[in-house]
C-alpha positions in Angstrom: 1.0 19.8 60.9 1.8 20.1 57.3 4.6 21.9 55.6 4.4 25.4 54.9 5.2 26.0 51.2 8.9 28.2 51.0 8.6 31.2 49.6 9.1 31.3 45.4 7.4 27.6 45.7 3.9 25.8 44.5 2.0 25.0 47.6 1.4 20.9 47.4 -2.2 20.3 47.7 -4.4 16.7 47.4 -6.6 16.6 44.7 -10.1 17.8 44.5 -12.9 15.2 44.2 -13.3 14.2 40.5 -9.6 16.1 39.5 -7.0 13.6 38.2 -4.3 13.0 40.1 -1.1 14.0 38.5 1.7 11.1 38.6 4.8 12.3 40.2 8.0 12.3 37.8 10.1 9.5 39.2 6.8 7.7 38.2 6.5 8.8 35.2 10.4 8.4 34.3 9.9 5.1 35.8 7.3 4.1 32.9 9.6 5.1 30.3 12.1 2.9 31.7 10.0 0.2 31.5 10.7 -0.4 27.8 7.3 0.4 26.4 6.0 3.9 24.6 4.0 5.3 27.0 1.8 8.7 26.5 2.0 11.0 29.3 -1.2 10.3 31.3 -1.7 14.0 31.5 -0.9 14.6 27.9 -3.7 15.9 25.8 -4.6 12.0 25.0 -6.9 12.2 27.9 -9.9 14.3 27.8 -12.6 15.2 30.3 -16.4 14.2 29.8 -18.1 17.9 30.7 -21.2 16.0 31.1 -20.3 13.9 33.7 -16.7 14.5 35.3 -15.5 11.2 33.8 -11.9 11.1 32.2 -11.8 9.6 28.3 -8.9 8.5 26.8 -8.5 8.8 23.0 -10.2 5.5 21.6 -13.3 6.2 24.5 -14.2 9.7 23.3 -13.8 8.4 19.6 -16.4 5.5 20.5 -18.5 8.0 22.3 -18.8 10.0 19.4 -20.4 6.7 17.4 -20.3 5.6 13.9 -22.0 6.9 11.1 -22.3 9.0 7.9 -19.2 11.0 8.2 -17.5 7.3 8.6 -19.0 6.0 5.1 -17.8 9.7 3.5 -14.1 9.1 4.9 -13.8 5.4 3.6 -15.4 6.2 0.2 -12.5 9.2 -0.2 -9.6 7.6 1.6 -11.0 4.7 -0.8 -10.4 6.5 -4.5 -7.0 7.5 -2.9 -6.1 3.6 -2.3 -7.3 3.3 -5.4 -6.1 5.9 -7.7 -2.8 4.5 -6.1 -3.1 0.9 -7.8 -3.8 2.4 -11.2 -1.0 4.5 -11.5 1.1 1.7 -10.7 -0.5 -1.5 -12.5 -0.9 1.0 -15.4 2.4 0.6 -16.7 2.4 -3.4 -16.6 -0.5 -3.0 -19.3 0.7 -0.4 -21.0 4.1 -2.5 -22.4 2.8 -5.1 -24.6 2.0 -1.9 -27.4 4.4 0.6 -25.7 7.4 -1.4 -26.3 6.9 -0.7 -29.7 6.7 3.0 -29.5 9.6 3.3 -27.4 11.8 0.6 -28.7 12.2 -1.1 -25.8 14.1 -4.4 -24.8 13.4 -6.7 -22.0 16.0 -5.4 -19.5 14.1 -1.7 -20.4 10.9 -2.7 -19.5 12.4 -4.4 -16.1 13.7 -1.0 -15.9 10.3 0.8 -16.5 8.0 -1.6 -14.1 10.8 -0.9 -11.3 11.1 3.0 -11.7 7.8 3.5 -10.2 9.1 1.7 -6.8 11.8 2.9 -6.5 10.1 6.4 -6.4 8.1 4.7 -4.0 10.9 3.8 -1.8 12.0 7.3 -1.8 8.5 8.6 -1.2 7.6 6.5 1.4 10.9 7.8 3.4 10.0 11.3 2.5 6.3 11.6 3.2 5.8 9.2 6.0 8.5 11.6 8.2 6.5 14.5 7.0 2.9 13.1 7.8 4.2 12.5 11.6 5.3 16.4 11.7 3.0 18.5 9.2 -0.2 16.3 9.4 -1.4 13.4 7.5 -3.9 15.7 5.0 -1.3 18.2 3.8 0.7 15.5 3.4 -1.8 13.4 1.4 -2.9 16.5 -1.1 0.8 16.9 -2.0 1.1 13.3 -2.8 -1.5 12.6 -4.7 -1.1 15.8 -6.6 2.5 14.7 -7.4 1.3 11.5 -8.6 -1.6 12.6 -10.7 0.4 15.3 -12.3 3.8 13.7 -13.6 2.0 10.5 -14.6 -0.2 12.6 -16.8 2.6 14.6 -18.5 4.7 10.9 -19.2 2.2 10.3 -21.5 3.1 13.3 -23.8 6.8 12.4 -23.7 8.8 10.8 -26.9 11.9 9.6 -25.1 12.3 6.4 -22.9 14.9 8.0 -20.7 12.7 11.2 -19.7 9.1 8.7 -19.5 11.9 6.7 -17.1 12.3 9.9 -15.4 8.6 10.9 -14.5 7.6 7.7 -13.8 9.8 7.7 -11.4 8.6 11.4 -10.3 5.5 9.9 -10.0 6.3 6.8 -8.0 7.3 9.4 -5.2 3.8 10.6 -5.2 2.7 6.8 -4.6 5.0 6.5 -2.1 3.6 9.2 0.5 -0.1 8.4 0.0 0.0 4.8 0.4 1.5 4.5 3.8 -0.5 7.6 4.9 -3.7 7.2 4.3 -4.3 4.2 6.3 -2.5 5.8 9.0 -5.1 8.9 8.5 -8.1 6.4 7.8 -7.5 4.3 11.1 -7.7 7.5 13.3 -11.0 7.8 13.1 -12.0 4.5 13.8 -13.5 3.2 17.1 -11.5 -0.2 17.8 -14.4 -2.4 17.4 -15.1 -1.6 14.1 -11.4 -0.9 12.6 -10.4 -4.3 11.6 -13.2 -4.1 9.0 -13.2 -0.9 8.0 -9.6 -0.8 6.9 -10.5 -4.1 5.2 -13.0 -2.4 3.1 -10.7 0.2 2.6 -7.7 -2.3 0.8 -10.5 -3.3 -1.1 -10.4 -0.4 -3.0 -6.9 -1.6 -3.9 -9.0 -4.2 -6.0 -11.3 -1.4 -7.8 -8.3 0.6 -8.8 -7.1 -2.7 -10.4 -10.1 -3.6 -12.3 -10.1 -0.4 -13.4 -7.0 -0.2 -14.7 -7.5 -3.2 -16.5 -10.8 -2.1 -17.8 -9.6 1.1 -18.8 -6.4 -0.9 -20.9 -9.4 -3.2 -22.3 -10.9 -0.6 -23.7 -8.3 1.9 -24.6 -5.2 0.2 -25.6 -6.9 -1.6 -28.1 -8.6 1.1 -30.3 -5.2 1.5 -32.3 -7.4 4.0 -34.9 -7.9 6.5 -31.5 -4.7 8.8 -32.3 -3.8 12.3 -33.1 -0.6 14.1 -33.6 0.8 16.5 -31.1 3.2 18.4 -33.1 5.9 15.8 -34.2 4.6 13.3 -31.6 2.1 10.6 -32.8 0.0 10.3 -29.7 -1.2 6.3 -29.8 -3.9 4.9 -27.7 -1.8 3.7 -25.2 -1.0 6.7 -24.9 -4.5 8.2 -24.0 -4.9 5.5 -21.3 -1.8 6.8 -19.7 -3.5 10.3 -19.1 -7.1 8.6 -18.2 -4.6 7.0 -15.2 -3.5 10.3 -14.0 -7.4 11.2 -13.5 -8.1 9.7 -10.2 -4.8 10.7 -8.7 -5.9 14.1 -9.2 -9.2 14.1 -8.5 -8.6 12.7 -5.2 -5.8 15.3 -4.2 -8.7 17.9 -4.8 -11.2 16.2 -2.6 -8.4 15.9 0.5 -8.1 19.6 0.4 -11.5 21.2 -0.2 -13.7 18.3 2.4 -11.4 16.6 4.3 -9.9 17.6 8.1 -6.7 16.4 10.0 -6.6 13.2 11.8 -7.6 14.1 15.1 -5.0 11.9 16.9 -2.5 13.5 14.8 -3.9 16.4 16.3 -3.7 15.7 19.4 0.1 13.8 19.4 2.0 15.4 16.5 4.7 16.4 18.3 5.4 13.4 20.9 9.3 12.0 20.5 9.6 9.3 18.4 11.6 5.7 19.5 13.6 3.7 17.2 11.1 0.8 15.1 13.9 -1.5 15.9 14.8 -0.7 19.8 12.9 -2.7 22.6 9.9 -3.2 22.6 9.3 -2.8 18.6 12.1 -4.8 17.6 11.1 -8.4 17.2 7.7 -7.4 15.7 9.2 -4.6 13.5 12.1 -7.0 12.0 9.1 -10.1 11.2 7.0 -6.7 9.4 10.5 -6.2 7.1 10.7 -10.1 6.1 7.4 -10.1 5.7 6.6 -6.9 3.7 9.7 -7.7 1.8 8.6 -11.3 1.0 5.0 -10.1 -0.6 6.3 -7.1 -2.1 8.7 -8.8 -3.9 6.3 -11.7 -5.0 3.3 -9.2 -6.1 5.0 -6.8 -7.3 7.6 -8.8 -9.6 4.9 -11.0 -11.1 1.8 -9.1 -11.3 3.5 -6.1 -13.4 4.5 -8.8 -16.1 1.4 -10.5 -16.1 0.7 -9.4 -19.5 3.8 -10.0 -21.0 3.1 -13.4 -19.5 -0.5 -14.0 -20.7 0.7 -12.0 -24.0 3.2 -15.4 -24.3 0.7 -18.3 -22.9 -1.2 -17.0 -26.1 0.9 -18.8 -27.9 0.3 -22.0 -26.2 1.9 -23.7 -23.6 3.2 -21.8 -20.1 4.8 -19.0 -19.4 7.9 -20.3 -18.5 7.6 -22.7 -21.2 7.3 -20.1 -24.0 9.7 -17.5 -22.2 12.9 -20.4 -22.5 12.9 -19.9 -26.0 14.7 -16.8 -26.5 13.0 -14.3 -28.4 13.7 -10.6 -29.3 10.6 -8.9 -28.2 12.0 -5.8 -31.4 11.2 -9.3 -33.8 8.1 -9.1 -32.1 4.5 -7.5 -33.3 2.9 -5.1 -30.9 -0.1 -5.0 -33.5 -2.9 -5.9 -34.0 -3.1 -5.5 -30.4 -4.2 -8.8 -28.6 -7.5 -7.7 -26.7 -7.5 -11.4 -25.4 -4.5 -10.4 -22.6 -6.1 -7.0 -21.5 -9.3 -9.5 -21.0 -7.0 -12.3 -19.3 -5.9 -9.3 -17.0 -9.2 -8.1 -16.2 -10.4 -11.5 -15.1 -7.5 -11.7 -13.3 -8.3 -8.2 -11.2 -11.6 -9.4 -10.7 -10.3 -12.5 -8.7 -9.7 -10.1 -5.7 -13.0 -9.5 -5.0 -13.8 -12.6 -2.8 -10.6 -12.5 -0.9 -12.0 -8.8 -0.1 -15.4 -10.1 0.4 -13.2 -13.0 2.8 -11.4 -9.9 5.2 -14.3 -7.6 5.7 -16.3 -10.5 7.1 -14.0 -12.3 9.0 -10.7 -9.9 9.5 -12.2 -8.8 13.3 -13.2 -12.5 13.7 -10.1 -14.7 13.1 -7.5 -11.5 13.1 -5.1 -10.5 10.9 -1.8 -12.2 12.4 -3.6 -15.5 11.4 -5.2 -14.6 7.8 -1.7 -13.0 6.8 0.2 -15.9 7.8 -2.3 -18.6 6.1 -3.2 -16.3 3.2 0.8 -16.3 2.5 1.1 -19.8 2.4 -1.4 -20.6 0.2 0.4 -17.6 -2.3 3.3 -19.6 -1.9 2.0 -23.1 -3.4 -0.1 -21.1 -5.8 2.9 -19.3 -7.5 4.7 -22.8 -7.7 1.7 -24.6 -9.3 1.7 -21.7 -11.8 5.3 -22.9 -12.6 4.3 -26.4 -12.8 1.5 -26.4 -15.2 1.5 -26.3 -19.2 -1.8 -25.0 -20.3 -3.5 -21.6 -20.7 -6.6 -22.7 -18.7 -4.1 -23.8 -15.8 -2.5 -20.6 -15.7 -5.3 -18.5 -15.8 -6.7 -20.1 -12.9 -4.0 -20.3 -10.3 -3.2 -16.9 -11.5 -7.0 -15.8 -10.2 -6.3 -18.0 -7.1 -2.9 -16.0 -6.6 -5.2 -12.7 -7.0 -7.9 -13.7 -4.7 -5.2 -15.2 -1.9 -2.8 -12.3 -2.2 -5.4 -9.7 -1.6 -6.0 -11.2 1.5 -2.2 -10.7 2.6 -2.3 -7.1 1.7 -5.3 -6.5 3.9 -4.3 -8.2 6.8 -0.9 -6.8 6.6 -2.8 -2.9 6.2 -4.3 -3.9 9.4 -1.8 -5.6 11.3 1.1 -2.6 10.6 -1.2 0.1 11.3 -2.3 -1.7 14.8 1.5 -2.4 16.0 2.6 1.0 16.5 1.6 4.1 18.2 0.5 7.2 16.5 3.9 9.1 16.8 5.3 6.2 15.0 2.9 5.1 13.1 3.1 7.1 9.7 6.9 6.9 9.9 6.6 2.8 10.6 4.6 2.3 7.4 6.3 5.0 5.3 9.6 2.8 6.3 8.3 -0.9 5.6 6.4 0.1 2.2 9.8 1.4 1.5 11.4 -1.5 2.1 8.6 -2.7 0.2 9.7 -0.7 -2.8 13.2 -2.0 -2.9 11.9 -5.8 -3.3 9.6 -4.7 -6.1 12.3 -3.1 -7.7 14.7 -6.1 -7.1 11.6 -8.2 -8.4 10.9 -6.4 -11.7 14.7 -6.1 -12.7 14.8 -9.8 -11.9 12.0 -11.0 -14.4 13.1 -8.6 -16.7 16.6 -10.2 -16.9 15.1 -14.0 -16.5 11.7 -13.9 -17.9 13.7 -14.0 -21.5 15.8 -16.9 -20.2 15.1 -18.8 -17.1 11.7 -18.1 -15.9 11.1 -20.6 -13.2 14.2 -18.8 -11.4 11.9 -15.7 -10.7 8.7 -17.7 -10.3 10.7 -20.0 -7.6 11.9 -17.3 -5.7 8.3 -15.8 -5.5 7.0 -18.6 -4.2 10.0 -19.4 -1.8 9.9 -15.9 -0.6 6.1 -16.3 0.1 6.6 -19.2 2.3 9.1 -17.6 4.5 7.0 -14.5 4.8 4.1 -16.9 6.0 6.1 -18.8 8.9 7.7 -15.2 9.6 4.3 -13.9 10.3 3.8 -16.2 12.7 6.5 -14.6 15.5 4.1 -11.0 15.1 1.4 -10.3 17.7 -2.0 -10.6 17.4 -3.6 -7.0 17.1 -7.4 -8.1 16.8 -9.4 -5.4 18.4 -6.5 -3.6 19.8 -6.4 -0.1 20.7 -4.9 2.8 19.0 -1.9 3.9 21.4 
């Protein structure tokens, strides 16, 4: 005969046909114990199919609701993001061969300069990745973006290095939130089977803010006889290109908040309580994702923002490191004419990402990204130490568009890899963490050539490629995330 239910207490009942059983709590405490970050099976990540009494989780309902326009839309928005992103930073490496000038700067300054931006970054990938887990990944991203756009314009108008220093800086805390974000916003709402290369064709944007920084430096920097005079400043054409950065920054912010809506998963889990990255499970896969991100950061980063400094040197024959072991005042230097042959050396250069892009989108759900970043790391590696090795423009111009096309391929598979490994309550807070760490080796990386590049170049160039090879093997320890779900 079964129990009466005491007064005060819920009568216990069996399920009715078609209603989900709800797990009792030693069950449920017993999952947690487990080690892994589980979602409540009754949590709001499991949803009901009116149609035919069938329970969906999350990635199921997001599959059932298919693929289409709305999907092209977000990657085309999330994509000027991405890539409004890479100009403001890459703007400033081109920006120093005729700025220098201007500003009086010395080597060790424009170290300084190239490494303001990330360590903004570092702070801002702290900052907003915490927030997009909490507030929502679109506030978070209209903020950003409008805190990039806006102090990287006003740098432009500013006569002193110190206070350019300072909103550069301002600005690279702007980069900082939208990068990790928006591929946390971006993957949400992806069906699994299509994620891989979707967020591939989203880094590839990465690549069309790059060309188009380099076209815009082309074509700008160069016209020394487009200037005007604001008040007592003399506003010089680098000048100009600086505020034609700040445009896309902007213009994206605007889109976020007038078309786009919320992640839906961030929705949905918001709130959940967030584990430590480094506490079992996470913690092998999250300490590989430091070395790793540190290794590339601090490789790509420290060599591709003095890339025209470099090319602005192999101009005068030999290599890089060849010219750069001669020391040489850049103040005895002449920033004009200005060179249009190193704004076209770096425009070549950005266009050498475009098969590597080409490369993930095709084969990124194929071979998976565990494998492409770890191979694609490798070959940076012996890349960066040929570029060392060889004595002739030609040479370096070539293995610096192999570096290009190679390193893309890192970047994308890591996007894809880091935004798989964790679950949505992490997720943001993950990436916002590891581009930070990200920051600090760019920072490291830029002060370094700036103190070297003058003196002992193949010291830098070394420890690129030496870092690149241990992010490769490193790489090797994560797991493979190829057509994972989102948890």
């Amino acid at each position: 005969m079964p129990r009466r239910a005491r007064p005060g207490e819920a009568e216990a009942r069996e399920p009715l046909l078609g209603e989900p059983r709800a797990d009792p709590p030693e069950a449920q405490e017993r999952d947690s114990e487990e080690g892994e970050i589980n979602i409540d099976r009754n949590s709001s990540n499991l949803r009901h199919d009116e149609g035919s009494g069938q329970r969906l989780t999350y990635e199921e309902a997001v599959e059932k609701a298919g693929f289409g326009l709305f999907h092209a839309l977000l990657l085309v928005v999330c994509g000027w993001a991405n890539a409004s992103d890479a100009v403001e930073i890459l703007c400033v490496s081109f920006l120093l061969p005729t700025a220098r000038c201007d500003l009086q700067l010395s080597t060790s300054d424009m170290g300084l300069l190239t490494a303001s931006i990330f360590l903004g970054m570092m702070v801002g990938g702290y900052l907003w990745g915490y927030l997009a887990d909490r507030r929502g990944r679109q506030r978070v991203l209209v903020v950003s973006l409008t805190i990039n756009g806006l102090f990287g314009g006003l740098a432009s108008i500013v006569p002193w290095f110190w206070l350019f220093l300072l909103l550069r800086f301002v600005s690279g805390v702007g980069v900082g939130g939208s990068i990790p974000v928006i591929f946390s916003y971006f993957s949400e709402f992806l069906p699994r089977l299509r994620r891989g290369a979707m967020i591939s064709s989203l880094a590839t944007f990465w690549m069309a803010g790059n060309i188009l920084a380099a076209g815009l430096a082309w074509l700008v920097i160069p016209r020394t006889q487009a200037h005007f005079r604001l008040g007592t400043l003399d506003i010089q054409s680098w000048r100009i290109f600086v505020v034609l950065c700040s445009v896309p920054s902007l213009s994206s912010a605007l889109i976020f908040k007038l078309l786009m809506p919320e992640s839906p998963k961030f929705l949905m889990e918001g709130l959940a309580p967030i584990r430590q990255l480094f506490a079992a499970p996470l913690r092998r896969r999250s300490i590989a994702l430091l070395v790793v991100f540190y290794g590339i950061s601090f490789g790509y980063y420290g060599l591709w923002m003095w890339f025209p400094e470099l090319f602005k040197r192999i101009e005068e024959g030999g290599s890089p490191c060849t010219d750069a072991s001669r020391p040489s005042p850049l103040q005895n230097q002449s920033c004009y004419p200005v060179n249009t042959a190193v704004y076209l050396e770096g425009f070549i250069v950005a266009a050498s990402n475009l098969p590597g892009n080409i490369f993930t989108i095709l084969l990124m759900d194929t071979i998976g990204g565990k494998t492409l970043l770890s191979c694609s790391l490798l070959v940076s590696s012996v890349s960066i130490f040929l570029i060392y090795v060889v004595r002739t423009k030609a040479q370096s111009l070539l293995l610096s568009c192999v570096f290009s096309g190679v390193s893309v391929i890192s970047w994308n598979a890591l996007d894809v890899v880091s935004t798989e490994l964790y679950p949505t309550q992490l997720r943001s807070s993950a990436l916002g963490f590891f581009t930070g760490v990200g920051r600090v080796a760019a920072i490291m990386g830029n002060i370094v050539f700036g103190k070297l590049v003058d003196t002992n170049c193949s010291v830098p160039i070394l420890m690129v490629s030496a870092l690149l090879l241990l992010g490769g093997m490193v790489a090797c320890l994560l797991p493979q995330t190829r057509r994972t779900e989102l948890t």
